[in-house]
N, C-alpha and C positions, 0 to 999 in steps of 0.2 A: 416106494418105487411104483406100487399100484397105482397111488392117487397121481403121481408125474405122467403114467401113464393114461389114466384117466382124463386127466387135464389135459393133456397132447390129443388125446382122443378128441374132449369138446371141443379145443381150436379147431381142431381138422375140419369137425361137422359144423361152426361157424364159419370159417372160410370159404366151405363149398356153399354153405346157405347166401352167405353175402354175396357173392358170385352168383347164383341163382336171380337174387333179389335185382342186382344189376344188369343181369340178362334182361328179367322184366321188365324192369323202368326202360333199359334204351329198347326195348321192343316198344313200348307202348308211346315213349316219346318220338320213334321213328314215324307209327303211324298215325301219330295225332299233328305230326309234321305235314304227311303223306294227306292225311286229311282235311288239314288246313287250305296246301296249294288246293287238291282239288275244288273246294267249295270256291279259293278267290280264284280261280282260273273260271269256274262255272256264272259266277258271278259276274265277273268282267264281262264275260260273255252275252247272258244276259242285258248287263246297262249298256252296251255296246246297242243290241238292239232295240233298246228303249230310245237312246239317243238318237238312233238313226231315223224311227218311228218319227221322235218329236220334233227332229231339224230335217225334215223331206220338205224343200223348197223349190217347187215343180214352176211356180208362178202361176201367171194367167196366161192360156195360152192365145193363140189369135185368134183360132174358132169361136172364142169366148167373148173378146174381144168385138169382131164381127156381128155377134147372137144380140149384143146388147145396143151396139150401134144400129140395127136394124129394129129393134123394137123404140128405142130413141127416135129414129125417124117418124114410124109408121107413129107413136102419139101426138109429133109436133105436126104432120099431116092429119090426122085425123081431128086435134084441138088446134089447130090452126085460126080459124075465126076466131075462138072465145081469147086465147094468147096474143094475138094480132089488139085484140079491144083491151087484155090485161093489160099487157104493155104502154098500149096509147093511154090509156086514163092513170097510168104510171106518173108517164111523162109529162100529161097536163098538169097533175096537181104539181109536179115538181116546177113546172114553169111557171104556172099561175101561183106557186108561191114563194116562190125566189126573186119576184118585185116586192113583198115584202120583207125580206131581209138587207 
């Protein structure tokens, strides 16, 4: 009768142990849940603004546009005689040698 009781005794204190044991696990599997989302929520977050970073397509705008049209001018006025002679001595050798082919 002692050792039945004895026996009934250890169930009992393994019961409450295993029950402990399972408290743990779903405590620690809740916040390594709980920790998970947060990191991919942070993350997301995160390549969110890397992507945004690396696909910012602003263009060229027209002031840009204008700045290089105007410096395009002011070279083709400024080298205007020596371009004027490029071009011509272009054209001759292309003329002067297109009676031989």
């Amino acid at each position: 009768m002692k050792e039945m009781k004895k026996e009934n005794k250890m169930k009992m204190v393994c019961k409450k142990m295993k029950a402990q044991v399972e408290k743990v696990v779903s405590a620690f599997s809740q916040k390594k849940k709980e920790l998970t989302e947060r990191s991919l929520s942070w993350a997301e977050s995160k390549r969110g603004l890397v992507v945004e970073k690396l696909s910012c397509n602003q263009g060229i705008s027209t002031i840009e546009i204008i700045l290089i049209l105007v410096v395009l001018i002011a070279l083709i006025i400024i080298f205007r005689d020596r371009l004027m002679a490029l071009i011509n001595s272009i054209f001759e050798t292309i003329t002067s040698e297109s009676g031989s082919v």
